[in-house]
VOLO-399254 format. One record per residue: y, z, x of N, C-alpha, C in turn; residue in one letter. Coordinates in Angstrom, 3 decimals, m for minus. Example, Ala and Ser with C-alpha at 12.3 -4.5 7.8 and 13.67 -1.06 7.14 Angstrom:
VOLO-399254
((m5.690, 7.800, 13.190), (m4.500, 7.800, 12.300), (m3.300, 7.800, 13.200), A)
((m2.250, 7.080, 12.850), (m1.060, 7.140, 13.670), (0.030, 7.870, 12.900), S)
end
This chain:
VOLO-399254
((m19.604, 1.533, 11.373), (m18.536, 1.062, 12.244), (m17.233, 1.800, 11.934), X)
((m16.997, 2.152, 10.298), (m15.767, 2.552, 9.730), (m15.652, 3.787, 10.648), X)
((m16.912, 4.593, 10.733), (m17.029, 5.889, 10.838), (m16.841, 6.021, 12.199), X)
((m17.824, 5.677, 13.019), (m17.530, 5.346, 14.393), (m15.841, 5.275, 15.161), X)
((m15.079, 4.448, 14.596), (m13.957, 4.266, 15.116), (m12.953, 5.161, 14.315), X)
((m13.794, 5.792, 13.524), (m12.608, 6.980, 12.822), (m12.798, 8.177, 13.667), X)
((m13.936, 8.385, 13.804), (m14.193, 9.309, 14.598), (m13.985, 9.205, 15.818), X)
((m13.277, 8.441, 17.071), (m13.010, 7.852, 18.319), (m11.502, 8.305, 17.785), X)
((m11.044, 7.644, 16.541), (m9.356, 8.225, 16.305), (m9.102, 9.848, 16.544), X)
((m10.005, 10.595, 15.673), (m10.010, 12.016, 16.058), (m10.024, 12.750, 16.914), X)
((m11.051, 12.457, 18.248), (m11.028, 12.546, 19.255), (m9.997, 12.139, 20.185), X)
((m9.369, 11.235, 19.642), (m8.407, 11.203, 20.756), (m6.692, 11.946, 20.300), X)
((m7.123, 11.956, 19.008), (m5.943, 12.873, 18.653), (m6.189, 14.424, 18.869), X)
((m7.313, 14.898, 19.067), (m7.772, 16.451, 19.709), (m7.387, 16.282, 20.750), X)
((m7.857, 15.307, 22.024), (m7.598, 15.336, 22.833), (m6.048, 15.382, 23.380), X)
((m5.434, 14.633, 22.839), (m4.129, 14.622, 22.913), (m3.360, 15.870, 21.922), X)
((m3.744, 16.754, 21.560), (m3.479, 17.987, 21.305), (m3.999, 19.161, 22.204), X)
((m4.910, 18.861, 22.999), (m5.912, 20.000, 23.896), (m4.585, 19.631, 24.634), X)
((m3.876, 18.655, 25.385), (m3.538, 18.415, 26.266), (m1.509, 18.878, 26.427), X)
((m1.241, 19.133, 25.079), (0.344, 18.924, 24.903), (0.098, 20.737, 25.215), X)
((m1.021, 21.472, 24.259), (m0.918, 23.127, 24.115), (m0.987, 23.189, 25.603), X)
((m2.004, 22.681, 26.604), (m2.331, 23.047, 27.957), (m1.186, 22.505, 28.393), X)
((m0.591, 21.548, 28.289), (0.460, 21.643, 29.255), (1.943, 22.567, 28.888), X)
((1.835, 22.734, 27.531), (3.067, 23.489, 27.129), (2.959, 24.960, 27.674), X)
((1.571, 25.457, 27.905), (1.332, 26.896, 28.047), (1.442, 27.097, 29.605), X)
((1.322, 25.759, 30.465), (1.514, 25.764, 31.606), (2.724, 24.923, 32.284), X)
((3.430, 24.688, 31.706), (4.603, 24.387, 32.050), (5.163, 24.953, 33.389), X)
((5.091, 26.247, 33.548), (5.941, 26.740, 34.466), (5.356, 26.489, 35.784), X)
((3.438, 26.297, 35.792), (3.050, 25.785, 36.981), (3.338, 24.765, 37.310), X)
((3.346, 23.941, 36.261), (3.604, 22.372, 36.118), (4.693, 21.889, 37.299), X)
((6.003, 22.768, 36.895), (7.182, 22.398, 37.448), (6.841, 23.023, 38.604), X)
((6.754, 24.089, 39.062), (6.420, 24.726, 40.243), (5.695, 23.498, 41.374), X)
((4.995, 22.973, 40.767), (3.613, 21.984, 41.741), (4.536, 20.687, 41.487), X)
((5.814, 20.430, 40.866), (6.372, 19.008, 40.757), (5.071, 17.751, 40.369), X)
((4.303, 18.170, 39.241), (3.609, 16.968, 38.808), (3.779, 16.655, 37.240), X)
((5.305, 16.798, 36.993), (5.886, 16.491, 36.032), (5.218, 14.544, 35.881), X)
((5.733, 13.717, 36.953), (5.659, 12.694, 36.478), (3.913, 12.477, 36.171), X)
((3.237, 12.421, 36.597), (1.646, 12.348, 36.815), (1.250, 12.966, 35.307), X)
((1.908, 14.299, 34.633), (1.584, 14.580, 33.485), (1.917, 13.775, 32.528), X)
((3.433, 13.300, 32.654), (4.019, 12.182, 31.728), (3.362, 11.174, 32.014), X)
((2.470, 10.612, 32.956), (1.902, 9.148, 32.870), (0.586, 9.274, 32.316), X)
((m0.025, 10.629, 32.327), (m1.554, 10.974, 31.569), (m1.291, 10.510, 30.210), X)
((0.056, 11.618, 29.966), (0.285, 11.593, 28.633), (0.599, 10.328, 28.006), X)
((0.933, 9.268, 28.437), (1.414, 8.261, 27.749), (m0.018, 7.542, 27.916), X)
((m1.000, 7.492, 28.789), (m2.044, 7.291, 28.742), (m2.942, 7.201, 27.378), X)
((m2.673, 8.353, 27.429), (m3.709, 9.451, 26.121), (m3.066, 8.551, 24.698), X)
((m1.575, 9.073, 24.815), (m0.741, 8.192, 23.193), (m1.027, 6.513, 23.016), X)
((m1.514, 6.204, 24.349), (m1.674, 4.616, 24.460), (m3.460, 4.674, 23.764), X)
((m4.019, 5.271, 24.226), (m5.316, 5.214, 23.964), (m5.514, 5.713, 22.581), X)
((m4.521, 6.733, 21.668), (m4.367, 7.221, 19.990), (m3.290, 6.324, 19.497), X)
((m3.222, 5.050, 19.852), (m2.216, 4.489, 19.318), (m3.557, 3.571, 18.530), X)
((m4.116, 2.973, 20.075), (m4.954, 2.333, 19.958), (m6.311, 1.991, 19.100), X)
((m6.854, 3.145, 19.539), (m7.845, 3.862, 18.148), (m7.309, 3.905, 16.603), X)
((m5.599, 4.396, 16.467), (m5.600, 4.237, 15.318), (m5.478, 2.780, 14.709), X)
((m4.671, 1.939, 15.299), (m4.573, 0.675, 14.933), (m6.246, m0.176, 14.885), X)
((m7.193, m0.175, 15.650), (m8.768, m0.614, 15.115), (m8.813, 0.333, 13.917), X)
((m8.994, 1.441, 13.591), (m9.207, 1.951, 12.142), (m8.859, 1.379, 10.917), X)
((m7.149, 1.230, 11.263), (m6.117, 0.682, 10.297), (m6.392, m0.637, 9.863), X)
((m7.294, m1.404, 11.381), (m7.258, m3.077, 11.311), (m8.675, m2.947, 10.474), X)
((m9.867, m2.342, 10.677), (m10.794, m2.054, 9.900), (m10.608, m1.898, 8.533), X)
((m9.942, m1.068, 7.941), (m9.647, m0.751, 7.059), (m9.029, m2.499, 6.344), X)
((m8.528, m2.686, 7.012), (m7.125, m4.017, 5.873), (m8.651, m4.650, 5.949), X)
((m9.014, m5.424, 6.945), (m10.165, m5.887, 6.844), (m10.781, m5.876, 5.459), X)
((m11.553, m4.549, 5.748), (m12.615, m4.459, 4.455), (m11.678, m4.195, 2.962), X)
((m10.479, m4.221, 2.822), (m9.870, m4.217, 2.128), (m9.369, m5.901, 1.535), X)
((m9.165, m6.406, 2.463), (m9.212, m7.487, 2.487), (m10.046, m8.363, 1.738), X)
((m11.384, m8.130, 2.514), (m12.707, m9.039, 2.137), (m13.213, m8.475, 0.541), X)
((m12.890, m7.448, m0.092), (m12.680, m6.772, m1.332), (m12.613, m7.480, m2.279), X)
((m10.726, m7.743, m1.967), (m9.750, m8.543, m2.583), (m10.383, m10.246, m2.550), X)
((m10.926, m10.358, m1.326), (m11.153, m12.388, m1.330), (m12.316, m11.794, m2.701), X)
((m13.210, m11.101, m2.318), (m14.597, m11.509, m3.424), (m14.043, m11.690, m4.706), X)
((m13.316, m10.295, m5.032), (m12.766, m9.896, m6.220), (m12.183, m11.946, m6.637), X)
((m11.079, m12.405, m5.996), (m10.264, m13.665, m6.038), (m11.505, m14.908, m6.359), X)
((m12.732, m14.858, m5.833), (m13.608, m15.942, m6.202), (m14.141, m15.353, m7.070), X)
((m14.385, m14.109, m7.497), (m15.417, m14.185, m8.719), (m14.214, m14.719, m10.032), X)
((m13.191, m13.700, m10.268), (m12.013, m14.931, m10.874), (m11.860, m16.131, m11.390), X)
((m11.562, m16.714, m9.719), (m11.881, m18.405, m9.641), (m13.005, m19.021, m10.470), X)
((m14.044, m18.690, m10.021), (m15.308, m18.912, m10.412), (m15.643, m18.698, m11.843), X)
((m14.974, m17.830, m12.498), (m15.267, m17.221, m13.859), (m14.550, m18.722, m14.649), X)
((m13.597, m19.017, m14.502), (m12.133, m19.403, m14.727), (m12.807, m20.990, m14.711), X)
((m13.384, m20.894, m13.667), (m14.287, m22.420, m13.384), (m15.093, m23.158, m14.055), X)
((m16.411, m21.882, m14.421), (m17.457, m22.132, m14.903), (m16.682, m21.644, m16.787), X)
((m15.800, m21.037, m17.182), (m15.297, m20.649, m18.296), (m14.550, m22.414, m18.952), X)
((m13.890, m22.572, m17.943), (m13.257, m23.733, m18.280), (m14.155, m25.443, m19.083), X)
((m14.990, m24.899, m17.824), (m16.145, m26.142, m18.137), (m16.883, m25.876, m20.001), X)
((m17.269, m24.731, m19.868), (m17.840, m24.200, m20.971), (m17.040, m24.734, m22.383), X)
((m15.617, m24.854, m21.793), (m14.445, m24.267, m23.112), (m14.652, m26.238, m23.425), X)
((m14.329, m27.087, m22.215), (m14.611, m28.222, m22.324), (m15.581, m28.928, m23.153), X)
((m16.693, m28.351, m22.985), (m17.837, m28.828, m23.418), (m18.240, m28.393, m24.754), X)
((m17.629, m27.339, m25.220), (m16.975, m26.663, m26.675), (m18.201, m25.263, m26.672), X)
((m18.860, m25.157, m25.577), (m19.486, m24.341, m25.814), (m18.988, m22.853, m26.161), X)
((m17.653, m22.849, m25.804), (m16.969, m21.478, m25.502), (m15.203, m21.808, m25.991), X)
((m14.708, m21.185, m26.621), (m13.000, m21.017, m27.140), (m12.424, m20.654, m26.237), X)
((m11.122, m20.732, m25.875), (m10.464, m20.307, m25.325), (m10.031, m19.048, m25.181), X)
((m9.970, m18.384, m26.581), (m9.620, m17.193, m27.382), (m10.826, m16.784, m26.168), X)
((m12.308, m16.760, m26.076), (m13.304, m15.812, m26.052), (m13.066, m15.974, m24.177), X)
((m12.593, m17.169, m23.702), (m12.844, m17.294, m22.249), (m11.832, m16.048, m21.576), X)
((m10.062, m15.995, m22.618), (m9.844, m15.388, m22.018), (m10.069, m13.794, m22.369), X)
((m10.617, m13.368, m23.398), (m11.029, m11.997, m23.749), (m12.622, m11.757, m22.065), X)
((m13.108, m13.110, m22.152), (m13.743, m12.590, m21.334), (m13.492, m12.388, m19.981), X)
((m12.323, m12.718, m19.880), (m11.254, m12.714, m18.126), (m10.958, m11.301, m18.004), X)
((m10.264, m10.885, m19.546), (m9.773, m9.789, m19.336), (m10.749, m8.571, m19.271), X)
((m11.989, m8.784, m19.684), (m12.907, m7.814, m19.432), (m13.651, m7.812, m18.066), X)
((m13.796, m8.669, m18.041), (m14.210, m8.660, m16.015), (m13.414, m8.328, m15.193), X)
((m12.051, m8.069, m15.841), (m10.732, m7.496, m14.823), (m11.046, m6.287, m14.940), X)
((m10.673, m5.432, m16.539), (m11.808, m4.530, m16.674), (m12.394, m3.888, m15.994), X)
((m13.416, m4.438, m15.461), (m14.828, m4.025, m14.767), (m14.561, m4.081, m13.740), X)
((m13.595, m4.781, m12.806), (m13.820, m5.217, m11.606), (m12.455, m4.191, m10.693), X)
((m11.921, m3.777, m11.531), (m10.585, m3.070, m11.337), (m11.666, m1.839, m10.737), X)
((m12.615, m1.082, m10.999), (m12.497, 0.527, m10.734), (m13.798, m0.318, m9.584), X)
((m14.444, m1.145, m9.753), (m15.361, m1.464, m8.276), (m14.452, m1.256, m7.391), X)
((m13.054, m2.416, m7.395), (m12.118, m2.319, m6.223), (m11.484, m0.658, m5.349), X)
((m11.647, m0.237, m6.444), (m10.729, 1.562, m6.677), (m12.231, 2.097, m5.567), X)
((m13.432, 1.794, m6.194), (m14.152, 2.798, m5.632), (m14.613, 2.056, m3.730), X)
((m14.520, 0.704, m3.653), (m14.373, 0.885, m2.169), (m13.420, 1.119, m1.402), X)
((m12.197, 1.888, m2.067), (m11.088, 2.205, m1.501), (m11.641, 3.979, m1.405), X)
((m11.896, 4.478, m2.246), (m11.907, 5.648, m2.266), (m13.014, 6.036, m1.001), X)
((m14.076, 5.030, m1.095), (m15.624, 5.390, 0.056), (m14.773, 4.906, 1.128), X)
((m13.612, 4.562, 1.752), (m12.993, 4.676, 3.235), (m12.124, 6.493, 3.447), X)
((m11.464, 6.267, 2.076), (m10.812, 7.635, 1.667), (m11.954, 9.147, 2.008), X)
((m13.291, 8.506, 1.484), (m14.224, 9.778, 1.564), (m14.797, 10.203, 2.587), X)
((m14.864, 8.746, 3.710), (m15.474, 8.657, 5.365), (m14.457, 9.458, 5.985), X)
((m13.339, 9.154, 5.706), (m11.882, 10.257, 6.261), (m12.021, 11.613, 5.696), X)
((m12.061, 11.963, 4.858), (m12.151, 13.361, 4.086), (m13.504, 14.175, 4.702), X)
((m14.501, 13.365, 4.939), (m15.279, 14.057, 5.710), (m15.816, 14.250, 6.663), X)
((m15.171, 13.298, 7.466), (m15.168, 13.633, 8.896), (m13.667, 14.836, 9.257), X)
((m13.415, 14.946, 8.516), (m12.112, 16.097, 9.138), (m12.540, 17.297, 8.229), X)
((m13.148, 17.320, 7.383), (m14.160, 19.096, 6.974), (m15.216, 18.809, 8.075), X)
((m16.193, 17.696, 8.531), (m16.799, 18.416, 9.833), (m15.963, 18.970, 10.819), X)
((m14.778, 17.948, 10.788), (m14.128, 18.668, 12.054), (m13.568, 20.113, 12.066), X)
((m13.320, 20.214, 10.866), (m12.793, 21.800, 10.256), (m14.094, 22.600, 10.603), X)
((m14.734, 22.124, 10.226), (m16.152, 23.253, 10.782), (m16.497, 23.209, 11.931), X)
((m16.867, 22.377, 12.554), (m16.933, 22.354, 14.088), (m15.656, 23.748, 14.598), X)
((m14.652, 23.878, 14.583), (m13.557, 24.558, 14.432), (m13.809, 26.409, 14.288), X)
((m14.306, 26.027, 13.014), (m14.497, 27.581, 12.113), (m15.994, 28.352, 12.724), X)
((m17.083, 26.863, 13.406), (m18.106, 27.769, 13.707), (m18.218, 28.335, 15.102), X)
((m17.393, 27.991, 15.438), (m16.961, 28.268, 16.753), (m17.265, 29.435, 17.215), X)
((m18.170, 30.062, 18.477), (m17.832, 31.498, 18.268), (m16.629, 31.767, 19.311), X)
((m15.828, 33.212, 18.556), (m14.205, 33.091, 19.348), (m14.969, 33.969, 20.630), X)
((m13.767, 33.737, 21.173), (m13.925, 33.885, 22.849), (m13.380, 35.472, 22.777), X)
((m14.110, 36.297, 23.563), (m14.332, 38.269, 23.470), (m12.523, 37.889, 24.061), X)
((m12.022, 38.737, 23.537), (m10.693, 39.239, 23.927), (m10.286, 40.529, 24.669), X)
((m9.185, 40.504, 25.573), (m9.501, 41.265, 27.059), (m8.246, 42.586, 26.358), X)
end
């Protein structure tokens, strides 16, 4: 899904680059044919539609960033829960409940890091395909 709507962002930011070079390079027909306004309403079209795309990415993103952070917050809770009971019941010190808090923070710190980085890496490589898509291009014979 991440990928999907990252890749819908790209596309519409190509697109809305195919479209600024073509109209910048044709400008002078542009004005000539008076469809200045019709270009400005495509165009705001297009920025409405890469606004759009980027904000589902962005909302994706907090999302699963989000739901990260809740797990991360109940396993915590839960530690803290079932630690407490333990400490109650004398099975467990306090001293050891919280050495063992701080080691599941520990541990739980570079899990968090690494599903940040696998959104970071879906981005990083969808824009080297796109770089290649690009580079394999064959160029067009020149006159």
């Amino acid at each position: 899904l991440f990928r999907r709507r990252l890749d819908e962002k790209f596309d519409r930011g190509s697109e809305n680059q195919a479209f600024l070079v073509e109209t910048v390079t044709g400008v002078e027909t542009l004005k000539a044919m008076a469809v200045e306004p019709q270009m400005q309403r495509r165009w705001e079209e297009q920025l409405a539609a890469y606004v759009t795309a980027s904000f589902r990415v962005l909302s994706l993103n907090n999302t699963a960033s989000q739901a990260v952070q809740m797990i991360n917050k109940l396993v915590v809770a839960a530690t803290l829960y079932f630690g407490a009971k333990l400490v109650i019941g004398g099975d467990l010190t306090v001293g050891e409940l919280v050495a063992f808090n701080m080691l599941a923070g520990r541990v739980s710190m570079p899990v968090l890091r690494l599903a940040q980085i696998w959104q970071d890496f879906h981005q990083a490589r969808l824009s080297i395909d796109r770089l290649g898509d690009i580079l394999n291009t064959i160029p067009e014979p020149g006159f």
